[in-house]
C-alpha positions as protocol buffer text, in pm:
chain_id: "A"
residue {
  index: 1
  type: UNK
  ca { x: 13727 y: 4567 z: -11233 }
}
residue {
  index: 2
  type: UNK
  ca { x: 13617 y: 4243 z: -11287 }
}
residue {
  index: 3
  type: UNK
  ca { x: 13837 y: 4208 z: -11590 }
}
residue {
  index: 4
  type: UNK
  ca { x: 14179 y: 4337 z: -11421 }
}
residue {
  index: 5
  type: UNK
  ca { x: 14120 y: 4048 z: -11136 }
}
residue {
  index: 6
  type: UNK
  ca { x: 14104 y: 3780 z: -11367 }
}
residue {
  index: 7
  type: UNK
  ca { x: 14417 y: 3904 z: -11543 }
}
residue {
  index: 8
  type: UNK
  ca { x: 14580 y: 3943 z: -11242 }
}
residue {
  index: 9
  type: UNK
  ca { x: 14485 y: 3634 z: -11129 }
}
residue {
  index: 10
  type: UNK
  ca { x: 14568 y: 3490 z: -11448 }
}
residue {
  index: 11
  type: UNK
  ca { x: 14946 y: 3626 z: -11481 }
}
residue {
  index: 12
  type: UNK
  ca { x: 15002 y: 3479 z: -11087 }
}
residue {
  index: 13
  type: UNK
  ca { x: 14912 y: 3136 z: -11236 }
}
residue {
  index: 14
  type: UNK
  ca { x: 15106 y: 3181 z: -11536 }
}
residue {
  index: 15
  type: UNK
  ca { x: 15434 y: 3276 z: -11247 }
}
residue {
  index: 16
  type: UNK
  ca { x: 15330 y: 2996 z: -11019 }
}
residue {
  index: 17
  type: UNK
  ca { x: 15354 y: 2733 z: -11343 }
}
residue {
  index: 18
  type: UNK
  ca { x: 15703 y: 2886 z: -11512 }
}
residue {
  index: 19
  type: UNK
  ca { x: 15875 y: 2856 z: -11116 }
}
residue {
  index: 20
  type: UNK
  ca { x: 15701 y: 2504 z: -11086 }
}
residue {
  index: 21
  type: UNK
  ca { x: 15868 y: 2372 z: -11416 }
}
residue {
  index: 22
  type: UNK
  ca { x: 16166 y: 2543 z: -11353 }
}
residue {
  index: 23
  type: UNK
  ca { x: 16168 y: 2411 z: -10974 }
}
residue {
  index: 24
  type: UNK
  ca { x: 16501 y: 2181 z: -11051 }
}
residue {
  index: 25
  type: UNK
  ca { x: 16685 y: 2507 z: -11140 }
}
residue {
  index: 26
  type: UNK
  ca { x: 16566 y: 2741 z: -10869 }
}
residue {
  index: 27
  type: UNK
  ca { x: 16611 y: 2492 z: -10559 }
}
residue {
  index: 28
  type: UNK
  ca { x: 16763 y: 2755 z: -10282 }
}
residue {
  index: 29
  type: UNK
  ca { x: 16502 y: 3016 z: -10404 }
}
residue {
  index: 30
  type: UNK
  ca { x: 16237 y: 2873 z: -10484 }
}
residue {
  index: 31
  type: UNK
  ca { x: 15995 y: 2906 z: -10195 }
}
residue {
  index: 32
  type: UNK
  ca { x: 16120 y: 3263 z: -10185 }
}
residue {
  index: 33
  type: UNK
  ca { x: 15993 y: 3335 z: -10504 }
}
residue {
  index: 34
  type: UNK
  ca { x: 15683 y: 3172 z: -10487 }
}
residue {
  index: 35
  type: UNK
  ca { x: 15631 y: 3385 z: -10134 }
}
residue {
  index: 36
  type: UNK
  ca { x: 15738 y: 3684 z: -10298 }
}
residue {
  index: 37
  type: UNK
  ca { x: 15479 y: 3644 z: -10597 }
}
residue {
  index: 38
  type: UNK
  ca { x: 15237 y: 3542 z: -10363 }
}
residue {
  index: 39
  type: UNK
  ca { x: 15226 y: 3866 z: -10168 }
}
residue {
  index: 40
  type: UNK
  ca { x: 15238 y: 4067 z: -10476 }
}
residue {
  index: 41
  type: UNK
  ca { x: 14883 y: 3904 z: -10625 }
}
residue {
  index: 42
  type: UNK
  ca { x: 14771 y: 3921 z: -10242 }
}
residue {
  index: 43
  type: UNK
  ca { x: 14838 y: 4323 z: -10314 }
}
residue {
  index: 44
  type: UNK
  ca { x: 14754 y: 4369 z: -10664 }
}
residue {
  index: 45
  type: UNK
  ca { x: 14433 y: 4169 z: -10570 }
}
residue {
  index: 46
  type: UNK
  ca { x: 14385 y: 4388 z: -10237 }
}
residue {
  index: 47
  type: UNK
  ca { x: 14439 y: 4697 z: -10462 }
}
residue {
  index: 48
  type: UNK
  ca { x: 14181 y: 4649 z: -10695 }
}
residue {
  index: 49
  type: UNK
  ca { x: 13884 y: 4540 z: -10488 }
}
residue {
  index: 50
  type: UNK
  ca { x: 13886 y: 4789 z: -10178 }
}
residue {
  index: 51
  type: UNK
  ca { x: 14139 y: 5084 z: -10246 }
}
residue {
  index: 52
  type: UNK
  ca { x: 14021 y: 5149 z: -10587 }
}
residue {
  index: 53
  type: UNK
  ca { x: 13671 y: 5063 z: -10552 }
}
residue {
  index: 54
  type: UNK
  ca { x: 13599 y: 5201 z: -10189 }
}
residue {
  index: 55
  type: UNK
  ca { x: 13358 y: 5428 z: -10273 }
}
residue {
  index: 56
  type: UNK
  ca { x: 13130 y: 5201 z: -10402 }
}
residue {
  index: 57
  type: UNK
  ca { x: 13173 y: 5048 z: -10087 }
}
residue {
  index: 58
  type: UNK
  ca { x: 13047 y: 5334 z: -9799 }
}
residue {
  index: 59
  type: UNK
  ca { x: 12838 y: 5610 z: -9958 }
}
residue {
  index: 60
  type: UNK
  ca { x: 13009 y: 5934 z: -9856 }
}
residue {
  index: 61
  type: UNK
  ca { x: 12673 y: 6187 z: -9781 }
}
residue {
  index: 62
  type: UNK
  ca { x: 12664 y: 6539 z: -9637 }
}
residue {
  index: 63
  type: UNK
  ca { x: 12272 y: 6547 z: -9700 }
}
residue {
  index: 64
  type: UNK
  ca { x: 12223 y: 6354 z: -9341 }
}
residue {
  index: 65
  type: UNK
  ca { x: 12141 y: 6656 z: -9088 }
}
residue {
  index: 66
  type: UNK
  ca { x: 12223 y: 6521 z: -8715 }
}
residue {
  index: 67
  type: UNK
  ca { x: 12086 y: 6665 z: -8418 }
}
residue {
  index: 68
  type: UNK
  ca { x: 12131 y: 6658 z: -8031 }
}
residue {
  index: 69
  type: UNK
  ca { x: 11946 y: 6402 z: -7819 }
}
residue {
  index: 70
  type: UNK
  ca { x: 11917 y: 6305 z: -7470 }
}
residue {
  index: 71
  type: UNK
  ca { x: 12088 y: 5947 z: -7442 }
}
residue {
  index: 72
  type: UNK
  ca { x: 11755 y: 5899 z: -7167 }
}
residue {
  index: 73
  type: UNK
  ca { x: 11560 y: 5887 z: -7540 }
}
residue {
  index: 74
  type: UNK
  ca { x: 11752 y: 5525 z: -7611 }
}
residue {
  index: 75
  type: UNK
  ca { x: 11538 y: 5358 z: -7402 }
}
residue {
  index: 76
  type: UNK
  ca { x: 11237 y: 5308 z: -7586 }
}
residue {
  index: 77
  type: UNK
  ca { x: 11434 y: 5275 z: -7905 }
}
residue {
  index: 78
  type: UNK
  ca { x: 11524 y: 4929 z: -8035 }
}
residue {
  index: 79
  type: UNK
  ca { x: 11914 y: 4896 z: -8169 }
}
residue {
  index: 80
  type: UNK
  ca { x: 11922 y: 4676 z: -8470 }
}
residue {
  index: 81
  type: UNK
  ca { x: 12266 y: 4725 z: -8557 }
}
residue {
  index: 82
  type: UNK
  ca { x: 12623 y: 4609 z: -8444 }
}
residue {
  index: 83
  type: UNK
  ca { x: 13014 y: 4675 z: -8573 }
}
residue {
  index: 84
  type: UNK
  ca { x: 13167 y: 4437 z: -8725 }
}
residue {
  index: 85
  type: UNK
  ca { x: 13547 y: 4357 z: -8716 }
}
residue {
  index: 86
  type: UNK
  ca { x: 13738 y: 4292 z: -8981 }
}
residue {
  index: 87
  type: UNK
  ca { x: 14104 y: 4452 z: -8948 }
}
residue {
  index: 88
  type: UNK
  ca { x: 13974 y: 4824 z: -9042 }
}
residue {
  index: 89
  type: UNK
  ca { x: 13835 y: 4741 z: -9367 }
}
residue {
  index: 90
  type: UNK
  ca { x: 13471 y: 4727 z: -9201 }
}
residue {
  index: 91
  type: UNK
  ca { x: 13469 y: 5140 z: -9223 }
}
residue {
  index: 92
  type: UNK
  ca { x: 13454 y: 5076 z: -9606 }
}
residue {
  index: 93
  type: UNK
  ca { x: 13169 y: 4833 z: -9571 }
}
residue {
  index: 94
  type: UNK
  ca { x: 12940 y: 4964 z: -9307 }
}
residue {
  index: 95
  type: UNK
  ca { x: 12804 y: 5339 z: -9230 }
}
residue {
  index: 96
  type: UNK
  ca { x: 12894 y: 5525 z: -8944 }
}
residue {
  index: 97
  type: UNK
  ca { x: 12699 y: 5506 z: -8624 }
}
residue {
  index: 98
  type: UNK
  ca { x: 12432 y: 5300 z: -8476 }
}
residue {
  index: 99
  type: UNK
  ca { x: 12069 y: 5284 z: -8619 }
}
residue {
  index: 100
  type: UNK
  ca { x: 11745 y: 5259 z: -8406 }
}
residue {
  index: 101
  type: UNK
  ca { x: 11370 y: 5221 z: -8436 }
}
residue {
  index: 102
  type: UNK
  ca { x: 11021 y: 5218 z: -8286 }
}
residue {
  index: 103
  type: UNK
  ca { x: 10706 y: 5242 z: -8409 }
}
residue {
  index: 104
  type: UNK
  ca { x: 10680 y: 5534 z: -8645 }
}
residue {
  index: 105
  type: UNK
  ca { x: 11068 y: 5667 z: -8717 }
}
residue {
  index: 106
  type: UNK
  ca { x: 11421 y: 5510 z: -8812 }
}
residue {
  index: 107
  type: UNK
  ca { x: 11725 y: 5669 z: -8610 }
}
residue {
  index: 108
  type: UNK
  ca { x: 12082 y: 5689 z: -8730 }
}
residue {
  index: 109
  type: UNK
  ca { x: 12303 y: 5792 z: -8430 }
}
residue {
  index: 110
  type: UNK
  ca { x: 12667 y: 5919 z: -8516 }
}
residue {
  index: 111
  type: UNK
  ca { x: 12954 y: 5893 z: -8284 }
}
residue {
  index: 112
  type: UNK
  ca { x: 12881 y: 6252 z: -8161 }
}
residue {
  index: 113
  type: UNK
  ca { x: 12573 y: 6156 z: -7971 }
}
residue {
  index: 114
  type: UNK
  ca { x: 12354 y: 6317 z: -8242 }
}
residue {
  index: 115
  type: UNK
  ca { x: 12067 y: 6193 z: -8446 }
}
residue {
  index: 116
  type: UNK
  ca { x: 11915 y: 6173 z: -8773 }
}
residue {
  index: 117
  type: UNK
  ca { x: 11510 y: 6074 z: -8820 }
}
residue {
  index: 118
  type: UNK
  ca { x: 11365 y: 5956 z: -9052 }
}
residue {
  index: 119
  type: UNK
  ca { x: 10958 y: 5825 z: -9073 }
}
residue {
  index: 120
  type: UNK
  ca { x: 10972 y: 5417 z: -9161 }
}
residue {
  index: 121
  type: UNK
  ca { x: 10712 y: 5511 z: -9474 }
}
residue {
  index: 122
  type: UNK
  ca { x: 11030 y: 5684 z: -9614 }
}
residue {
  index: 123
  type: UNK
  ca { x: 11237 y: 5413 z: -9642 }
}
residue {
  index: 124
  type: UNK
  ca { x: 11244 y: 5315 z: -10002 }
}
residue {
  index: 125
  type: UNK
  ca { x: 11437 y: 5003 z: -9993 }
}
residue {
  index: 126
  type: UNK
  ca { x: 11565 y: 4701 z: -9720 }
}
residue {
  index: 127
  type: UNK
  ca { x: 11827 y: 4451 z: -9836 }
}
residue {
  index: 128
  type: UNK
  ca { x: 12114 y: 4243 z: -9822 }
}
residue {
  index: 129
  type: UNK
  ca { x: 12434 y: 4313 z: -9999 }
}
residue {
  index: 130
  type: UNK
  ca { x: 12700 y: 4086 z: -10062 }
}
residue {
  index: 131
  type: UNK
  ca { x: 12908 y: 4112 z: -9805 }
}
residue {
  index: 132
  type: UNK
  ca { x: 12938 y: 3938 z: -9462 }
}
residue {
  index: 133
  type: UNK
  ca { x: 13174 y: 4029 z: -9206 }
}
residue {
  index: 134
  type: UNK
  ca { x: 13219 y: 3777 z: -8840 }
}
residue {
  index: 135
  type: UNK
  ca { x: 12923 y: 3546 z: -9010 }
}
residue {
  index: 136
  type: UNK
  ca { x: 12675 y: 3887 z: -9036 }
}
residue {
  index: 137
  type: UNK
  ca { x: 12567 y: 3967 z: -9350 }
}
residue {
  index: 138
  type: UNK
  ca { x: 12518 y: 4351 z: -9398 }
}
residue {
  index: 139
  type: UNK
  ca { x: 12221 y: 4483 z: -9457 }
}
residue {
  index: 140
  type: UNK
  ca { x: 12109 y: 4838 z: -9632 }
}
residue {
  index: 141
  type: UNK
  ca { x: 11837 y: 5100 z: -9576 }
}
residue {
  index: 142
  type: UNK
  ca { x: 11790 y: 5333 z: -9817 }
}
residue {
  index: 143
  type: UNK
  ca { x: 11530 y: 5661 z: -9719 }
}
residue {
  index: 144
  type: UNK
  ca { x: 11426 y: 5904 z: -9957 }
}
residue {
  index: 145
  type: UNK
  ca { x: 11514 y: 6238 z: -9838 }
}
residue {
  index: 146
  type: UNK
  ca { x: 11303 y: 6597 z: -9858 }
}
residue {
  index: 147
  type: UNK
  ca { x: 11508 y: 6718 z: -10187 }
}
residue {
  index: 148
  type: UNK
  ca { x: 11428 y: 6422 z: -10370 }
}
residue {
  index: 149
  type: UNK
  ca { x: 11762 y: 6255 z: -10312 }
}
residue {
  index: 150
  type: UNK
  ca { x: 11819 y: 5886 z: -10141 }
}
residue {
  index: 151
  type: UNK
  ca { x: 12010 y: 5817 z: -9836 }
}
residue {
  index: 152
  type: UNK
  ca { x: 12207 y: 5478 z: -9802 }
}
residue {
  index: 153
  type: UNK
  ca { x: 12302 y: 5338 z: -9454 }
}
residue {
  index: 154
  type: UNK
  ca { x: 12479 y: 5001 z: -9404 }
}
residue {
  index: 155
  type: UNK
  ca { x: 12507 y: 4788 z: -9105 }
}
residue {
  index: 156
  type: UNK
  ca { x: 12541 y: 4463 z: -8961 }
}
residue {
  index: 157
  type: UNK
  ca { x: 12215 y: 4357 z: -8805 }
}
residue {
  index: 158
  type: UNK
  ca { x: 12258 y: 4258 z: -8420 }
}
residue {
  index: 159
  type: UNK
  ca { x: 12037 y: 3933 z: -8425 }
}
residue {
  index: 160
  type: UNK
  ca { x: 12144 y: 3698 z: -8118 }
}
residue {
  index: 161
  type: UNK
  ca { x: 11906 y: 3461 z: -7905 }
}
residue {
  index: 162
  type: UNK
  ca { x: 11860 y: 3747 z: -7661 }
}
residue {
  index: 163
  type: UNK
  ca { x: 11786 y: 4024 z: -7924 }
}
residue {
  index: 164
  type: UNK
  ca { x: 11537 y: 4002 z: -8174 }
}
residue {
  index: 165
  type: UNK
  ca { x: 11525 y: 4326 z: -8265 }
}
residue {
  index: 166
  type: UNK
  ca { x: 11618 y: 4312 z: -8634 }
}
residue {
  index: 167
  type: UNK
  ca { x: 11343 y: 4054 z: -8717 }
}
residue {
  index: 168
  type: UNK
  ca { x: 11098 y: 4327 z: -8596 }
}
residue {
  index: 169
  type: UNK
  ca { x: 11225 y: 4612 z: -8773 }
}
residue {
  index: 170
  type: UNK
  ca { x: 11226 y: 4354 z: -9135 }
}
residue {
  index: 171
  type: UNK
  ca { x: 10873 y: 4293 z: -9018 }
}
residue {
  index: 172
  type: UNK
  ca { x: 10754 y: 4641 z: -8928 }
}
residue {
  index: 173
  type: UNK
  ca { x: 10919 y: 4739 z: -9267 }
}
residue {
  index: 174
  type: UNK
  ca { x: 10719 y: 4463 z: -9453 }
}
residue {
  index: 175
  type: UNK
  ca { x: 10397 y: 4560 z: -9293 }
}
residue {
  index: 176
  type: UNK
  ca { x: 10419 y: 4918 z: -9379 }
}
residue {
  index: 177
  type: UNK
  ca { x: 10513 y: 4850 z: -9756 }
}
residue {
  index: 178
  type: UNK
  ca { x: 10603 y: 4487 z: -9843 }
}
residue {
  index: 179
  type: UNK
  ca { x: 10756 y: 4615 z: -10183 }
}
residue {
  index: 180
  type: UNK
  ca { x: 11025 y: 4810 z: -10028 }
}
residue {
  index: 181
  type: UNK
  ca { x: 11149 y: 4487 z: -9831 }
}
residue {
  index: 182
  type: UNK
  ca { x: 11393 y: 4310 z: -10129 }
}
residue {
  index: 183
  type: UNK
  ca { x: 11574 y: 4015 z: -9990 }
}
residue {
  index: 184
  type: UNK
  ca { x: 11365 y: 3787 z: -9782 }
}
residue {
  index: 185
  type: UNK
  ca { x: 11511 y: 3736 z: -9423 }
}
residue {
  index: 186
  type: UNK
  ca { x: 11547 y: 3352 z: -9208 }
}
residue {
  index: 187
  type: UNK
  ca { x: 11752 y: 3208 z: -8966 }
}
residue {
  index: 188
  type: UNK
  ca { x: 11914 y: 3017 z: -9200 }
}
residue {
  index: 189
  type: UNK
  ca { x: 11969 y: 3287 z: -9458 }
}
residue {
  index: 190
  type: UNK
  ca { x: 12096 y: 3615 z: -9212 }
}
């Protein structure tokens, strides 16, 4: 992937030079065709990174079994996640549904109203990816499941003055097994 960006990227700079030294002979379309290439390398580039590589993006995974909950049951959970916005492309990016906590269990809750539960001493890994989306970087949890197999959920954490519910959930996380916890989390560095 990596490779077909930097040729990409490479053959727009090779267009943008030829139409800048031929600039004297292209006055009336010029900016046209520097538009034009633009948008295709804004394509080409879009292309490659989210429609091709999308499912490295969102894990697609039928092994999470949801079940029905009373919404009174929110409550006494704490919410540590939030949506995002970016345009649509936030689907790829984060998982579906919210994700909850207390003292002994993780929730994922789907758009249906249904949950999944999982004990915290499951989770096998917390960290950040790469991305950020509105100036949150998202996090993921990954749980080992009951057939040996690993479940990943992404989210943006929901950190504001008022809530401080993520910073308990990295904490509770570290105190149960500090080598699960792999990026280190700050104000500074969210």
């Amino acid at each position: 992937m990596l490779k077909r960006i930097i040729i990409i990227s490479l053959i727009y700079t090779l267009i943008i030079l030829i139409l800048t030294l031929n600039m004297g002979q292209l006055v009336n379309s010029y900016i046209f065709l520097i538009a034009a290439s633009s948008l295709l390398f804004m394509g080409l580039l879009f292309r490659e990174i989210f429609v091709r590589k999308k499912e490295e993006f969102k894990q697609k995974s039928n092994t999470v079994v949801y079940t029905k909950f009373q919404t009174s049951e929110l409550e006494s959970l704490k919410k540590i996640s939030t949506k995002p916005f970016l345009f649509g492309i936030e689907k790829y990016l984060v998982s579906d549904g919210e994700f909850y906590f207390d003292d002994a269990n993780f929730y994922a809750i789907n758009k249906d109203s249904q949950k999944a539960v999982y004990k915290l001493t499951d989770i096998t890994e917390l960290s950040k990816t790469l991305y950020i989306i509105s100036n949150r970087r998202i996090w993921q949890v990954k749980i080992k499941t009951a057939n040996k197999g690993e479940i990943i959920f992404k989210f943006a954490h929901n950190y504001t003055i008022w809530n401080k519910n993520f910073p308990l959930f990295y904490k509770k996380i570290n105190s149960i097994n500090p080598d699960v916890v792999k990026s280190k989390w700050n104000l500074w560095n969210m």
